[in-house]
N, C-alpha and C positions, 0 to 999 in steps of 0.2 A: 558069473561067480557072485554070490554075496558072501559077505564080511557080518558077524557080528557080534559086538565088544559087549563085555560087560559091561553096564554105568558104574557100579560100584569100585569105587578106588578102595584098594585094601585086599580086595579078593586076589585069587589069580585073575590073570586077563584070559578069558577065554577068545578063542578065534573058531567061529564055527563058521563053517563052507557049503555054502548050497549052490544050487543050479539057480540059473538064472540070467539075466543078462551080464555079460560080462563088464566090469569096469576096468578105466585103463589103469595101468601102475604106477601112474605117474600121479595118481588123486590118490588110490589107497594107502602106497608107502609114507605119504605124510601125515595123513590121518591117524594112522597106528601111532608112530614118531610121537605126535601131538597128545595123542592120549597117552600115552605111556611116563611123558614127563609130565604132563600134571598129575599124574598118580603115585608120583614120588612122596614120601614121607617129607612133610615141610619142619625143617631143623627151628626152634623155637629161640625168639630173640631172646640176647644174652641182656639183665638189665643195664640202664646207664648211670654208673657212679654219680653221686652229686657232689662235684668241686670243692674242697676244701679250701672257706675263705684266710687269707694271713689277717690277722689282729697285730697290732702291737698293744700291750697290758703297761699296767701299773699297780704296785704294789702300794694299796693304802698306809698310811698311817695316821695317828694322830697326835694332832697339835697341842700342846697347852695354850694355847688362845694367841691370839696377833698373827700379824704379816710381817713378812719380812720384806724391807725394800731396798733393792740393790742399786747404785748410781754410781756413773763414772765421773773422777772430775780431774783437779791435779793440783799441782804444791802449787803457794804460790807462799812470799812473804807476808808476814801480819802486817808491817811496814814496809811500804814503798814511796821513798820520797825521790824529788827530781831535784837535784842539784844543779843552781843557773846563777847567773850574776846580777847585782843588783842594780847594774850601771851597762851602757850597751859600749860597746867599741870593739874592735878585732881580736880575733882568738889567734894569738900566735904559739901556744903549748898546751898541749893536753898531756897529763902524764899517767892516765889510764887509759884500760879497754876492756870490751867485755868481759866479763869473770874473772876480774882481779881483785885481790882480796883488797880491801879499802880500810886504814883502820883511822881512828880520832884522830883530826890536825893534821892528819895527811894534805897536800898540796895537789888538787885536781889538774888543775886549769890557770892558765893564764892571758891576760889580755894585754893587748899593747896599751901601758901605764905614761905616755909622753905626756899629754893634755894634762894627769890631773898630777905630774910632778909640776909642769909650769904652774897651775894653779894653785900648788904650795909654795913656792917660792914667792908669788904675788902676794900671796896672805900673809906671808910670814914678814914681807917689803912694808904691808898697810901695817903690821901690827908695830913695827921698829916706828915708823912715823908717827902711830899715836903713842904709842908709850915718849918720845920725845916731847911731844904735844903735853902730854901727861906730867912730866915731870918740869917744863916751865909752867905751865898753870899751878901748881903746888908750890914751885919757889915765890912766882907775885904773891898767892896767898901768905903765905910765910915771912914774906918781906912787908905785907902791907898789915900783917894783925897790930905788930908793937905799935906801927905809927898810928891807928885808927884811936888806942887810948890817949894820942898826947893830939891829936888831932891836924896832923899833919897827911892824913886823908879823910876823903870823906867817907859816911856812910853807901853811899850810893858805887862808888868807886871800890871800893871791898867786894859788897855783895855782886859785884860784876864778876871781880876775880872766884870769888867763892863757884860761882857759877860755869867759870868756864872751867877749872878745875875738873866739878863733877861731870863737865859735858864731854873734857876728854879722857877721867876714868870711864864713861860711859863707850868711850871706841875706841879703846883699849881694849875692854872683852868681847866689843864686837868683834875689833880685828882678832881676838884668840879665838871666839865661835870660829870664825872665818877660816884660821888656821885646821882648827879639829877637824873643821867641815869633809876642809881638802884633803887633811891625811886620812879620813876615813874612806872618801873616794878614791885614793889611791888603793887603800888595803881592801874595798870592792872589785879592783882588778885583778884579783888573786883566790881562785874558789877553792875553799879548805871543805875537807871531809870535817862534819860537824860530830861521826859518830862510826864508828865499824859496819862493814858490812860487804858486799858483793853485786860489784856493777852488771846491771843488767843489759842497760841498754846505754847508747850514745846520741847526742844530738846535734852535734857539730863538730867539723873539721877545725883542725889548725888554716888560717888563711879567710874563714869566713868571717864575714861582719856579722854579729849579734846581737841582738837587742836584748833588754833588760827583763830578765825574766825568762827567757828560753831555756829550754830543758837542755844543758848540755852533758848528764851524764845521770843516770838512773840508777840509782843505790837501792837495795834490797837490804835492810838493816836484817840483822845479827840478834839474834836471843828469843825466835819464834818464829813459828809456820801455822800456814793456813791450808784446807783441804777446803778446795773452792767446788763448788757443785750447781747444775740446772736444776732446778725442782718444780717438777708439778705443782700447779697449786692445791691440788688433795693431798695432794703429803703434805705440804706446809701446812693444811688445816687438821688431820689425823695427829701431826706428831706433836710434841710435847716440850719447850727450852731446855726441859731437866733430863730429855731420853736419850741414852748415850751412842754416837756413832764410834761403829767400829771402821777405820780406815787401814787397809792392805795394799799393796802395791800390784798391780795389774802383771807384772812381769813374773813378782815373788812373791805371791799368796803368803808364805811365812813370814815377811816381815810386814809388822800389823803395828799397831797401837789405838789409841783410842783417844775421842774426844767430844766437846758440847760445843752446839751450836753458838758463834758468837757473834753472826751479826746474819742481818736476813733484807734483801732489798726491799721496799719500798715499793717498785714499780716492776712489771712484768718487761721481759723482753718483747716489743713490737712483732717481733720476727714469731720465735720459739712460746711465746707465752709462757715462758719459765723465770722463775726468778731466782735471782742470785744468792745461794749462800754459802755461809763462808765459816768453816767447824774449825776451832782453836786444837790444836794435838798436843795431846799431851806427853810431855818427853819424845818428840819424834828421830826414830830412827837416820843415822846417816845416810841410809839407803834414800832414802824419801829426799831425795833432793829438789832444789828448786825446779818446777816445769816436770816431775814426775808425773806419770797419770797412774791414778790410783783407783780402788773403788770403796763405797762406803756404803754401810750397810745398816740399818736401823728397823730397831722391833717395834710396826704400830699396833697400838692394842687395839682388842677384839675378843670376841667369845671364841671358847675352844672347840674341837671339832676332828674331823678328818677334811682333808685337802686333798682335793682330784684336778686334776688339769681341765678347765673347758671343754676342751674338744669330747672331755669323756662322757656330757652332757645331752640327753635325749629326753624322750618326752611318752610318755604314755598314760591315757586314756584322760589327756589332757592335763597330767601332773609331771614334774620331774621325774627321771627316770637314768637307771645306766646298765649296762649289759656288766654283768659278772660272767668269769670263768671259771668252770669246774677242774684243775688238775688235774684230776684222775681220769676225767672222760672227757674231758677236751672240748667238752661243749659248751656252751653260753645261755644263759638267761637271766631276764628281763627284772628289774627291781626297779620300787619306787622309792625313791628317798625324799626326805626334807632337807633344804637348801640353806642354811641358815645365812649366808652374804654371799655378794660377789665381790669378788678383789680383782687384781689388775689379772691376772692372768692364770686363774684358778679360782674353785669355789668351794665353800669349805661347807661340808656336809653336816649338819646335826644326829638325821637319824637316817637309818637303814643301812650303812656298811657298818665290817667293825675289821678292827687292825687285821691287817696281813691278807686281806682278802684282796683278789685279784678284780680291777676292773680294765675295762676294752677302751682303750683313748681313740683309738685309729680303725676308721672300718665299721663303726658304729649303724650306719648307714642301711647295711646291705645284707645285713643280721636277721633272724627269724629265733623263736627259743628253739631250745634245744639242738642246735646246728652246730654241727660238729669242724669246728677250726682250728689254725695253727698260728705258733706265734712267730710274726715277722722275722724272716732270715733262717726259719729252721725247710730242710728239702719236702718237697711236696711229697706225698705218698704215691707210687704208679697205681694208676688203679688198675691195669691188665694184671699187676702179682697179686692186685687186693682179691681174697678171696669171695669168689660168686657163691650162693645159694643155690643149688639146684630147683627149675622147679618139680612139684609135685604131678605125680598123672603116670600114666604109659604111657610110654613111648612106642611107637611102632615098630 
C-alpha cells in the first residue's frame, strides 16, 4: 500500500492509495497523526502589557524666597542660679524639693551653727576686755592733762598715756570687726532664697558634710524663659540676630509664641558640632514650661523659586532634569530645569516648572518619556480585563 499526503497545510489532507509494498500500521498511523497536527491553524500570540510603574508626585509651588529651618530644643530658664553656703559644716535642714515654688527671703537650708555661736561669744568676751582696756586708758589720760600744765607730770609720761589710749580704742574696733565677723558666719549657716523662683535640682541631703560653695539647691528664677536649641553651624552663619524665631510646643502646634536670638555659644559641641543657642520668648505661654520640648522655626533668606524635594532630582543630557506627570494621560516626561541652590533637604528651582505642576519624587529611576504610571497606593490595573487589539490579517 502507499500513502500520499499533501505537503501543503491549509488544503484538505488528501490520502491517496496505491499498490505497492505494503507498510506496517504501526509507522503510517503516526505519521498521519504527526501531519495532521502540524497542520493545525497556529492561534496568534496575545500581546504582553507593559507594567504600570507606582510614582509617588508632588505638587509644586512657589516660594517667595528663603528656607525654612525647623529645630527641636526645650524650655529652659533665662536664670539659673545654684544656691550653696558660704561656709562648709553639716546640713542638718533643707526645707525644699524639687518644684517648689521658692519666693524672696525664704529659708532654704540649714547648717549646724554650734562653732560659729562659740565664736561669737569669744568675740563679744575680747570686745568687753578691750572696751575696759579702753576706758582706763582714757581716764589716765583725763587725769594726767590738768597735772601736765602745773607740771606735776611730765611730758613723756602723758604722751605714754595719750598713746595707749589710742592703742586700746584701736582693739576695741578690732574686737567689734571680730564680733561682726562671727555674727555674719553664723547668718552664713542659714541659705535664704535671694529672689523667686522654682527649684530645679538638689545637692545635698540633710546629715551630709558640705563644703563651701556646693550647690545645694538649684533655683530657676521667675520673670523669663529661654528656648535652648543645637544649631548647625550654616544656620548660625545664614541667619540673621534681628530674624525672628517662631517657638511651638512639640505636643501643641497651637501654642506658639515668638522670639530673638539672645545668646549663641562661643564653641561648638566636641561631640555634635552644634552650638548652643539660646532665643529669649517673648511673653511665653504657661504651657511652655520648664523642660518642655518645643520646636522653632526661622526664615533664612534666599532667592525665590519653586521648591521640590531631592529625591525628585535627575539628570539629562548631562543638565538637571525631573520627570513631570500628565493628569489626564497618566504618563511622564522628561524636563530640564535650572537649579538655583541647594538647601538642606530640597532644591529650589528657578526655571522650568510653574505652580501646580505635578513632579515624580519616587521612582524616578526606572522612568522612560511617555510611560504610562500610577500614583503610589492607587490599585494596579488587571491587564487580562485591559482591552487587547486585535491583530490585523486572515485568520484561517
Amino acid at each position: 500500500m502507499k500513502v500520499l499526503i499533501s505537503p501543503r497545510c491549509g488544503d484538505k489532507t488528501r490520502l491517496v492509495f496505491g499498490t505497492g509494498a505494503s507498510l506496517p500500521r504501526a509507522v503510517v498511523l503516526p505519521a498521519i497523526l504527526a501531519l495532521l497536527t502540524a497542520c493545525q491553524p497556529v492561534e496568534e500570540s496575545q500581546p504582553i502589557a507593559e507594567p504600570i510603574r507606582p510614582v509617588r508626585v508632588v505638587t509644586v509651588e512657589e516660594l517667595p524666597g528663603g528656607e525654612t529651618v525647623t529645630l527641636t530644643g526645650n524650655i529652659q530658664a533665662q536664670d539659673d542660679v545654684a544656691l550653696a553656703f558660704r561656709v562648709g559644716g553639716q546640713l542638718i535642714e533643707r526645707t525644699v524639693s524639687v518644684g517648689d515654688q521658692v519666693r524672696a527671703g525664704q529659708i532654704v537650708a540649714r547648717l549646724d551653727a554650734v562653732n560659729e555661736r562659740n565664736a561669737i561669744d569669744a568675740a563679744r568676751a575680747n570686745l568687753a576686755a578691750a572696751m575696759a582696756r579702753l576706758v582706763e586708758a582714757r581716764n589716765t589720760v583725763e587725769r594726767y592733762e590738768p597735772m601736765l600744765s602745773r607740771g606735776f607730770v611730765a611730758r613723756a609720761q602723758f604722751d605714754r598715756a595719750v598713746e595707749a589710749r589710742d592703742a586700746a580704742q584701736a582693739q576695741v574696733e578690732a574686737a567689734e570687726a571680730q564680733v561682726r565677723t562671727a555674727e555674719n558666719q553664723l547668718g552664713f549657716t542659714t541659705l535664704i532664697a535671694d529672689g523667686p523662683g522654682i527649684v530645679t535640682a538638689r545637692g545635698a541631703e540633710p546629715g551630709e558634710v558640705v563644703a563651701a560653695g556646693r550647690m545645694v539647691v538649684q533655683l530657676a528664677r521667675e520673670g523669663g524663659r529661654d528656648a535652648v536649641f543645637d544649631v548647625p553651624g550654616r544656620v548660625i552663619e545664614a541667619a540673621s540676630a534681628d530674624d525672628e524665631v517662631t517657638v511651638a510646643l512639640s505636643t501643641d502646634p497651637k501654642v506658639s509664641t515668638t522670639g530673638r536670638v539672645r545668646e549663641v555659644s562661643p564653641q561648638a559641641d566636641p561631640v555634635t558640632r552644634t552650638f548652643k543657642v539660646r532665643v529669649g520668648l517673648a511673653s511665653p505661654p504657661e504651657a511652655m514650661r520648664l523642660g518642655s520640648t518645643v520646636t522653632g522655626s526661622i526664615l533664612l533668606g534666599g532667592v525665590a523659586g519653586i521648591a521640590i524635594p531631592t529625591s525628585a532630582l535627575t539628570s539629562s543630557q548631562g543638565a538637571p532634569a525631573v520627570w513631570t506627570l500628565d493628569p489626564e494621560s497618566s504618563t511622564v516626561a522628561l524636563r530640564n530645569v535650572d537649579v538655583a541652590s541647594f538647601e538642606l533637604d530640597r532644591v529650589l528651582i528657578s526655571e522650568g516648572l510653574a505652580p501646580g505642576e505635578l513632579v515624580v519624587t519616587a521612582g524616578v529611576q526606572t522612568l522612560r518619556p511617555g510611560q504610562q504610571v500610577r500614583l503610589l497606593g492607587e490599585p494596579t490595573p488587571n491587564p487580562i480585563e485591559a482591552p487587547i487589539e486585535a491583530p490585523t490579517g486572515d485568520r484561517p
